[in-house]
N, C-alpha and C positions, 0 to 999 in steps of 0.2 A: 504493500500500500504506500509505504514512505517514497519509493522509486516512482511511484504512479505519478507522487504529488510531485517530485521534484523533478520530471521529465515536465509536467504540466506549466509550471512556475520556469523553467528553462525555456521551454515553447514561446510563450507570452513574453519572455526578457528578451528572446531573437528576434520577435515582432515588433517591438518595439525599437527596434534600431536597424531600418527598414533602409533602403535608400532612400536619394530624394524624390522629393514630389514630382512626380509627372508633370513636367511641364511641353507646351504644345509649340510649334515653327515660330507659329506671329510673339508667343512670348519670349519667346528667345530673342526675335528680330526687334522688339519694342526694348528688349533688356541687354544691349548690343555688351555691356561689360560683364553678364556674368555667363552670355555666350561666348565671349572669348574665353574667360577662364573656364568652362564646361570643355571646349573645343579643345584646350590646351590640354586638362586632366583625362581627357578620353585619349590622346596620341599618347600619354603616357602610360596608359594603363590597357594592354590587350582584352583584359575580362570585362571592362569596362567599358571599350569602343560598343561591343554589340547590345549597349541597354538602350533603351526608345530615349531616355534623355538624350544621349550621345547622340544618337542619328538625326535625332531631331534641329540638336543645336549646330548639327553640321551641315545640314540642310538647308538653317535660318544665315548661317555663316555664306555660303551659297549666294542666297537670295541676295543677300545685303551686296557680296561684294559684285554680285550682276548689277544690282540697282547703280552702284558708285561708279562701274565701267560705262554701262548705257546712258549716264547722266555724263558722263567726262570728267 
């Protein structure tokens, strides 16, 4: 029973230290400085590249720097 509760209580302590919030392309592209340090922590971390933050913010990094070429 003791193992039960303390696999339980271990469960809920992992959960709680969750990664970050999902965030979506345009909030990334509205939050240009904490897409760059997203951009930057995904090229450095391989396990890390493939999470929906990461693609997303590389995405939004994309977007942005198309806008700044096609603007001049």
């Amino acid at each position: 029973m003791k193992i039960v509760v303390v696999l339980i209580v271990g469960l809920f302590t992992l959960s709680g230290c969750s990664k970050d919030e999902v965030r979506d392309v345009s909030w990334y592209e509205e939050n240009v400085d904490v897409m760059n340090a997203k951009v930057d922590e995904c090229g450095n971390d391989s396990e890390m590249s493939s999470s929906v933050n990461c693609k997303n913010a590389i995405k939004a990094k994309q977007k942005v720097l198309l806008k700044k070429w096609k603007n001049g």
